[in-house]
C-alpha positions as CSV (number, residue, x, y, z in Angstrom):
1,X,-71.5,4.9,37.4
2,X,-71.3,2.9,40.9
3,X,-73.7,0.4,39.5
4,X,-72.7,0.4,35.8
5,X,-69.2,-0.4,37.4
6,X,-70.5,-3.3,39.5
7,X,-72.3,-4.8,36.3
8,X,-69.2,-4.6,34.7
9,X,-66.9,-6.5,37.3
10,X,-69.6,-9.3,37.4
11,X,-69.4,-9.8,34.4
12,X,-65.7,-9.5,33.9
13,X,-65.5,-12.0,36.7
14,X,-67.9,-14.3,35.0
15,X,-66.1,-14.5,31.8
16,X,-62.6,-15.2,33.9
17,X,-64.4,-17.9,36.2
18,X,-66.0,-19.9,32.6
19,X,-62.2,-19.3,31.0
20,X,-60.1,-20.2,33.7
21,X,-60.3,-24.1,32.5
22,X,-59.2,-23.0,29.3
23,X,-56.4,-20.6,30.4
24,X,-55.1,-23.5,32.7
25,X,-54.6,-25.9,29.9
26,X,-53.0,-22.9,27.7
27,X,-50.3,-22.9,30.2
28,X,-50.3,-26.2,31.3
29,X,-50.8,-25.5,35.1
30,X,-53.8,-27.6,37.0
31,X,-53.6,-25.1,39.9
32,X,-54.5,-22.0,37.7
33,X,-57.7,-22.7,37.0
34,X,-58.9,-22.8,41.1
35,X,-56.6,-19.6,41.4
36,X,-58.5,-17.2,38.8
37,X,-61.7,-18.5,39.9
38,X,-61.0,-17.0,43.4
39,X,-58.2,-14.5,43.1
40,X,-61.0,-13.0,40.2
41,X,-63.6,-11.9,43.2
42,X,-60.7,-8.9,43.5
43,X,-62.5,-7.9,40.4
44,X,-65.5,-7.3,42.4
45,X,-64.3,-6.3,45.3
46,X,-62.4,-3.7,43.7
47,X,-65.6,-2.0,42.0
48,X,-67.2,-0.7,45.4
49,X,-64.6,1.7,45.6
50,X,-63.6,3.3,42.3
51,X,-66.3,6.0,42.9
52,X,-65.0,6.9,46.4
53,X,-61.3,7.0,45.2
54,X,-62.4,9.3,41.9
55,X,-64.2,11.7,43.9
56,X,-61.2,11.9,46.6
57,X,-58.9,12.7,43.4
58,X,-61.2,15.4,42.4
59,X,-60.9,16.7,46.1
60,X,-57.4,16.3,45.8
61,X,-57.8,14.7,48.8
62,X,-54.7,12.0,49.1
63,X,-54.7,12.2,52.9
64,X,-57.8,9.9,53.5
65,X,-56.7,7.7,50.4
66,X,-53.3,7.3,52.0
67,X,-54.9,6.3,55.2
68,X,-56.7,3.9,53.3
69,X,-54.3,2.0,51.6
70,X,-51.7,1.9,54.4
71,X,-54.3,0.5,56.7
72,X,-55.5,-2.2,54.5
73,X,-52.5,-3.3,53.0
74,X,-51.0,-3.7,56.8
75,X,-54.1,-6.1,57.4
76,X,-53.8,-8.1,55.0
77,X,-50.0,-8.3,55.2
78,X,-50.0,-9.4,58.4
79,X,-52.9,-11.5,57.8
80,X,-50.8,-13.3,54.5
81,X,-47.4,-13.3,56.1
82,X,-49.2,-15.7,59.2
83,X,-51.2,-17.7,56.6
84,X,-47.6,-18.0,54.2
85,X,-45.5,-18.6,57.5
86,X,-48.4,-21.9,58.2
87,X,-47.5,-23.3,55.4
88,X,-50.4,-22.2,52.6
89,X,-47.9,-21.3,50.2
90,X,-49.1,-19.3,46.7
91,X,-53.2,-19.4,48.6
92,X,-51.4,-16.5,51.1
93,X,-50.7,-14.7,48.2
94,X,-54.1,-14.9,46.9
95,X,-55.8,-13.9,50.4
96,X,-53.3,-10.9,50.5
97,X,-54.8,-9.6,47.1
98,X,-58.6,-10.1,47.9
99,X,-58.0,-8.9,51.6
100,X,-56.5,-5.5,50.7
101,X,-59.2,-4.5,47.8
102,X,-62.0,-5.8,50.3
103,X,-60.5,-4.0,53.3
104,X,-59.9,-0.7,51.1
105,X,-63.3,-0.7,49.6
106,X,-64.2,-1.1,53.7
107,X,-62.6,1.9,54.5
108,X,-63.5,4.3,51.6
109,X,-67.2,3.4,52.8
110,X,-66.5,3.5,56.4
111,X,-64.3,7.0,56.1
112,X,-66.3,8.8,52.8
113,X,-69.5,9.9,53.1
114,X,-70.1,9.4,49.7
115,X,-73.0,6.7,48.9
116,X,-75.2,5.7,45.4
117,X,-78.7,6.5,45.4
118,X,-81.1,3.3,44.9
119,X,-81.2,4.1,41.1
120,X,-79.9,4.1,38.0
121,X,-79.5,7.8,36.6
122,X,-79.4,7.4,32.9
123,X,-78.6,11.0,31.8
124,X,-75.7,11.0,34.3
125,X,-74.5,7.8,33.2
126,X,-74.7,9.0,29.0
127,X,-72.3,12.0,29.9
128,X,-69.8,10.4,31.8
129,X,-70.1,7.5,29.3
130,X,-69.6,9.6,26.3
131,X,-66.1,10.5,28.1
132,X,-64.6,7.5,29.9
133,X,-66.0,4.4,27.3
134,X,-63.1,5.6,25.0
135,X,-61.0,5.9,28.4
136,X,-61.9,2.0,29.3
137,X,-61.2,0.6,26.3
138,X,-57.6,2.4,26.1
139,X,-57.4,1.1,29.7
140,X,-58.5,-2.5,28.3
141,X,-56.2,-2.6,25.4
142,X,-53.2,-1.2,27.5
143,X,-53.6,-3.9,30.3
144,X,-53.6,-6.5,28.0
145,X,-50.5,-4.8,26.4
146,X,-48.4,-4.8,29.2
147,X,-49.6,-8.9,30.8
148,X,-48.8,-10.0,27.2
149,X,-44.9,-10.5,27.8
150,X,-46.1,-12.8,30.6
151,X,-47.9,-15.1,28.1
152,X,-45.4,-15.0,26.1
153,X,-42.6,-15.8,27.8
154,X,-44.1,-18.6,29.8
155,X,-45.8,-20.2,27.6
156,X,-42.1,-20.1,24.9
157,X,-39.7,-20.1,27.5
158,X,-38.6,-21.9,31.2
159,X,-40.5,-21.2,34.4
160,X,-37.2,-20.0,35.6
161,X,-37.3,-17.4,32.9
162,X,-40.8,-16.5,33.8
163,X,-39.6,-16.2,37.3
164,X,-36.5,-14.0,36.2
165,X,-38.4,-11.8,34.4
166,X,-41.0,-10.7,36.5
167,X,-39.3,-10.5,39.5
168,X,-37.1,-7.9,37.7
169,X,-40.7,-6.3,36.4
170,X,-41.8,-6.3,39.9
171,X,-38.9,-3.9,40.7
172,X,-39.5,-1.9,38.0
173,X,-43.4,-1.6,38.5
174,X,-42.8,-0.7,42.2
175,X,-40.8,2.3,41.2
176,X,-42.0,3.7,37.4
177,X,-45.6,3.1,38.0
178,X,-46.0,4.1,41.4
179,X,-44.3,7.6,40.1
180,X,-46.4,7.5,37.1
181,X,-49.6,6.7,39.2
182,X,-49.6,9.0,41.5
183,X,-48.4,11.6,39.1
184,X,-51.8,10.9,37.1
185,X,-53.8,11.1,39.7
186,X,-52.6,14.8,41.5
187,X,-51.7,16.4,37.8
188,X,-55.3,15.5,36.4
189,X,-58.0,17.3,38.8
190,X,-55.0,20.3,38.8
191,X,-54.7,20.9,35.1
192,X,-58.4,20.3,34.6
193,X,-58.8,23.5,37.1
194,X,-57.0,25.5,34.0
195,X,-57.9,24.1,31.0
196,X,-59.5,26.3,28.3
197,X,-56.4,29.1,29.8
198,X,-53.6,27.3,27.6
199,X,-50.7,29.7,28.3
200,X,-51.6,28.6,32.2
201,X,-51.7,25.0,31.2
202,X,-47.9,25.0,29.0
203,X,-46.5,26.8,31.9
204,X,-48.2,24.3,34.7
205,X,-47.4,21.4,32.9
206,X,-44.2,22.4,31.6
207,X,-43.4,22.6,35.8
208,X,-45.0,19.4,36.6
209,X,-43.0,17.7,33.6
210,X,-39.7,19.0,34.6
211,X,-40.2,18.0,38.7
212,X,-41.8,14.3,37.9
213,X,-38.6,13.2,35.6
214,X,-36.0,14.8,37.5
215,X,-37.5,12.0,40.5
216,X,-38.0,9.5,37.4
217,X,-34.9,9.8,36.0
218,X,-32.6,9.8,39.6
219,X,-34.6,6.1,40.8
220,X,-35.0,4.6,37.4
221,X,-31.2,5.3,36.1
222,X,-30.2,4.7,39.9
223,X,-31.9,1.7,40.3
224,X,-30.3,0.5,36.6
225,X,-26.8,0.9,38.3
226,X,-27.0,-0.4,41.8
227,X,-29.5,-3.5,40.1
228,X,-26.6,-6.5,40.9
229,X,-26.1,-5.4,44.6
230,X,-29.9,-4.6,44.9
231,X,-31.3,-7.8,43.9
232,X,-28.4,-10.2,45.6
233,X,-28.8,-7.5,49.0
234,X,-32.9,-8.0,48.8
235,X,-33.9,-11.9,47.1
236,X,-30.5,-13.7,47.3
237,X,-27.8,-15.2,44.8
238,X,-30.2,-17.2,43.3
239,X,-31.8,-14.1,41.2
240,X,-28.7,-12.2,39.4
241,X,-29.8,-13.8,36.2
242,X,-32.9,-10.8,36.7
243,X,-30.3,-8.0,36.9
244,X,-29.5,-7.6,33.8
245,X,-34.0,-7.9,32.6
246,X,-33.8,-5.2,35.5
247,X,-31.0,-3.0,33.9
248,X,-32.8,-3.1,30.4
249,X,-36.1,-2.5,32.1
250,X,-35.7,0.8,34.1
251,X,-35.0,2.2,31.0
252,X,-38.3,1.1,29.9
253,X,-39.7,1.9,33.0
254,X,-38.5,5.7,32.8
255,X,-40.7,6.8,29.8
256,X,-44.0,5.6,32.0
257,X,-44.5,9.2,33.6
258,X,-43.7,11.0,30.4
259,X,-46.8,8.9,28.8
260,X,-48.9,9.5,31.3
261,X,-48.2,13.2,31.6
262,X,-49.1,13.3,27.9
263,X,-52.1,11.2,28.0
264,X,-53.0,13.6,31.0
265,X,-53.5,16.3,28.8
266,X,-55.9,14.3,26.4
267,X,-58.2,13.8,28.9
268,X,-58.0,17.4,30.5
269,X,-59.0,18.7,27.0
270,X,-61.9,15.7,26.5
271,X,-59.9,14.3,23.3
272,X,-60.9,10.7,24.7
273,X,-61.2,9.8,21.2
274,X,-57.2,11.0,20.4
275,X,-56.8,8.8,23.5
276,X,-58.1,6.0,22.3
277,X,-56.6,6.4,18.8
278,X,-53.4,6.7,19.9
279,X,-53.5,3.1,22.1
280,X,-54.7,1.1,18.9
281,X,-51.5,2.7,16.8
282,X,-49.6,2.5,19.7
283,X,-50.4,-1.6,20.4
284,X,-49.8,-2.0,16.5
285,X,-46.7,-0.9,16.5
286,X,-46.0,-2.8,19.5
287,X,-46.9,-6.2,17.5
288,X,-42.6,-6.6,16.2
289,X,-41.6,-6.4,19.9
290,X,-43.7,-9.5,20.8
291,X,-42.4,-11.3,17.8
292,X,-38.7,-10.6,18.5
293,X,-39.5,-12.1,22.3
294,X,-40.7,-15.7,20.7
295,X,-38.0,-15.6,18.2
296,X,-34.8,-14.1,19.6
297,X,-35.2,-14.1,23.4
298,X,-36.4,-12.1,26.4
299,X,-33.4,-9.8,26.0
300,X,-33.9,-8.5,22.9
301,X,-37.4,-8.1,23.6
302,X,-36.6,-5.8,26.1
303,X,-34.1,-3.8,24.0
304,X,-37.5,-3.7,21.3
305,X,-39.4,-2.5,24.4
306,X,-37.1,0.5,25.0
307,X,-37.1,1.4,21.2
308,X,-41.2,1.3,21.5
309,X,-41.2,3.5,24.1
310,X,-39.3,6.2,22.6
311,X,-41.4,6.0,19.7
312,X,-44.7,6.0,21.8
313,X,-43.5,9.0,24.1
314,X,-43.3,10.7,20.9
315,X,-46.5,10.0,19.4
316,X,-47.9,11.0,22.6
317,X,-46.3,14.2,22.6
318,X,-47.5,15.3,19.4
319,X,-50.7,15.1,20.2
320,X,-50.8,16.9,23.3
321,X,-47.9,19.2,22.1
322,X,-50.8,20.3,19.0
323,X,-53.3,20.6,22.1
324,X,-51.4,23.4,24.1
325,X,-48.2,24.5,22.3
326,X,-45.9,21.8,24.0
327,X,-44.7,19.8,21.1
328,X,-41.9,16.8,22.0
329,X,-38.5,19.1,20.6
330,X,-39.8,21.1,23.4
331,X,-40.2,18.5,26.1
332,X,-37.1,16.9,25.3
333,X,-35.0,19.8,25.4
334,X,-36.6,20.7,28.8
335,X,-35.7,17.0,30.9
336,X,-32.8,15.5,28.2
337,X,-30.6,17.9,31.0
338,X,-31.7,16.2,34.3
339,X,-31.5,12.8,32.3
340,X,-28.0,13.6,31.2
341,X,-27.2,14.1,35.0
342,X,-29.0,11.0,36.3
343,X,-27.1,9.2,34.0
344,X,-23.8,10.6,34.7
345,X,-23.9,9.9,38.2
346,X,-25.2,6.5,37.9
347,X,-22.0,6.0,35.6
348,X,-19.9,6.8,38.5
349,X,-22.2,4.9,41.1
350,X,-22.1,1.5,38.4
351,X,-18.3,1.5,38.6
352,X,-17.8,1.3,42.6
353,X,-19.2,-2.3,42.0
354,X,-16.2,-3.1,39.5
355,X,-13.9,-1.0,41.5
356,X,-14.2,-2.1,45.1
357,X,-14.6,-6.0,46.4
358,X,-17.3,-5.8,48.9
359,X,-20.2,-7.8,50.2
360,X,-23.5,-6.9,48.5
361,X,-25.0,-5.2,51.5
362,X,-22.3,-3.1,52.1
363,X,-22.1,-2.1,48.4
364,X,-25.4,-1.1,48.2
365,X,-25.3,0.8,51.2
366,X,-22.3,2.3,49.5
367,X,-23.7,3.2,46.4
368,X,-27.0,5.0,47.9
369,X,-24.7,7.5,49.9
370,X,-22.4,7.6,46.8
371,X,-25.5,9.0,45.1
372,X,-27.4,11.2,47.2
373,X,-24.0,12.6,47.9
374,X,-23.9,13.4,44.4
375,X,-27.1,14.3,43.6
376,X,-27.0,17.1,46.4
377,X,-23.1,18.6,45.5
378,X,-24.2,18.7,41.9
379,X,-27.9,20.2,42.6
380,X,-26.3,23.2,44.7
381,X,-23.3,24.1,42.5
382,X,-26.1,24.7,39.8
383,X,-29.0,25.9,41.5
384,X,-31.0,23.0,39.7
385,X,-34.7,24.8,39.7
386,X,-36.3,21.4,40.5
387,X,-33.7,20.8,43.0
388,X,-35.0,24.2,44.9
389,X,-38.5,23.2,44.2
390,X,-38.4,19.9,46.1
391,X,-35.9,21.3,49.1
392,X,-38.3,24.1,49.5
393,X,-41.5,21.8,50.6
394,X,-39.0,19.9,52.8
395,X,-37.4,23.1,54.3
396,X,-41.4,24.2,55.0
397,X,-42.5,20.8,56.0
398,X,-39.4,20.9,58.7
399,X,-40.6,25.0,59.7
400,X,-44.5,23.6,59.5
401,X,-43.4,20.4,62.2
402,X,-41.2,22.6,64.5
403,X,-43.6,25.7,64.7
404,X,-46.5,22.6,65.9
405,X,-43.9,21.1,68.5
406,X,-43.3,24.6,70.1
407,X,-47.4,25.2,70.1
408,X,-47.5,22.4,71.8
């Protein structure tokens, strides 16, 4: 797989250096063309390592890949920032990119003892094949899902637009996928310990469900109400046209770990094919939304967004729900709850900013107490179960760091 996965990022790489003429002149940008023939050698870069990082996920072992990626992405930060500070402008940006996949591919070599043999071992390579080909191409066909509202909207609207837009994406990216990421990647190699015991599986996933969208639900909703004192507090005046993408969008955002939990269960019971299935319905489906952002707007493409999701999560649910007894009625009865909550307290939290006349940093400082303030007088009155669950590993992690200090 190491070197079936190298093949494939040269020729990925190859195919973006011979387009990237072509993709210039689409968007009518000279400069894009020199960008995706360099920023493209991530594509390489990043191959070294996906072996390393899926055998570390097996191992459950997050401690070496946190290691990882905080020490390469405080490299190449620093690195960027003194290249960006000098004066290279959107190159720093570039050199940021290819210096934190080349320094984490570094690492996983230097820290994992894990290395390829000098050959290519076919019958290995069918078997894992016959699994993750469906896998890739549903990873393929979602990618080029979710980068297609950047075509879109700059090549039919303004580059402020553009700008608007994905810097309110960029928020909700940072929070929704980073949940649903490392969700994925801990839930996977744990379900896949139990799953031909489906009773063990429902009742296991059914936990994890529950625990990821009660975090899901407080940040996304929270983020949806504090959005106008967030973005003026963090990037300036200049960007409150994105709070309102942003609003719209952490809605989006909030069904991300609810697909992935789903999807989750595909894989642990082989069903790549269902997998794969469901991401060509799914992209069809998705075809209206990208019509109603060229012909009535950004904002109502959003609003379509949200509407897709809904009916995606459910599609996704019925498949696993056949797969294990779980079915979406189910699911939906099981988190609407802790949604209902989040929502109600970001409610309250959204109307401070109407309510009192202070500066942006102040509010927002404001409205994060507000909240966990809430959050915490609501959780003990009812003895939310997730609640305990989380304040449990904190109340151990405190015993855990204490007991250490005295031993030492």
């Amino acid at each position: 797989m190491f070197f079936f996965n190298l093949g494939i990022s040269v020729t990925v790489y190859t195919l973006l250096y011979f387009s990237s003429k072509h993709i210039s002149a689409f968007f009518n940008e000279p400069l894009l063309e020199s960008l995706l023939k360099v920023l493209g050698l991530g594509i390489i870069l990043n191959s070294f390592s996906i072996v390393q990082k899926a055998i570390l996920t097996k191992e459950l072992n997050f401690k070496l890949q946190t290691k990882v990626a905080i020490a390469a992405s405080l490299i190449s930060g620093v690195i960027s920032i003194y290249l960006a500070f000098i004066g290279c402008g959107v190159w720093s940006l570039v050199t940021l990119t290819l210096l934190r996949f080349g320094f984490t591919s570094f690492f996983l070599w230097f820290w994992s003892d894990w290395r390829p043999k000098r050959r290519f071992n076919s019958s290995s390579f069918k078997e894992l094949f016959s699994f993750g080909s469906k896998l890739l191409l549903s990873g393929l066909i979602d990618t080029i899902y979710r980068n297609i509202y950047y075509v879109i909207i700059g090549k039919y609207f303004s580059v402020n637009q553009l700008g608007y837009y994905t810097r309110a994406d960029q928020f909700k990216i940072m929070s929704s996928q980073n949940i649903q990421s490392v969700v994925s990647r801990v839930s996977f190699p744990v379900l896949s310990s139990i799953q031909n015991d489906n009773y063990r599986l429902k009742l296991a996933y059914k936990k994890i469900i529950r625990n990821t969208m009660l975090l899901t639900f407080m940040v996304m909703i929270g983020m949806a109400a504090i959005a106008d004192s967030l973005i003026v507090t963090l990037i300036g005046d200049k960007w409150i046209p994105s709070v309102e993408y942003l609003q719209l969008l952490c809605f989006v955002g909030m069904f991300y770990p609810l697909h992935a939990l789903n999807l989750n269960i595909l894989k642990v019971k082989g069903r790549t094919d269902i997998f794969l299935k469901l991401e060509v319905i799914k992209k069809i489906i998705a075809v209206p939304v990208i019509l109603i952002g060229i012909f009535y707007g950004i904002k109502n493409m959003i609003i379509a967004m949200i509407i897709n999701s809904i009916i995606a999560y459910y599609l996704n649910s019925y498949y696993s729900g056949k797969l294990i007894g779980y079915n979406f009625k189910e699911q939906v009865k099981d988190v609407f709850p802790l949604f209902l909550l989040a929502f109600t307290i970001s409610i309250t939290v959204y109307g401070l900013g109407y309510c009192l006349q202070l500066s942006s940093v102040i509010m927002l400082i404001l409205q994060i107490f507000v909240s966990i303030i809430l959050y915490f007088c609501l959780f003990e009155l009812f003895k939310q179960k997730e609640y305990l669950y989380f304040k449990k590993i904190v109340i151990d992690k405190i015993s855990n760091y204490k007991n250490g200090r005295k031993k030492l």
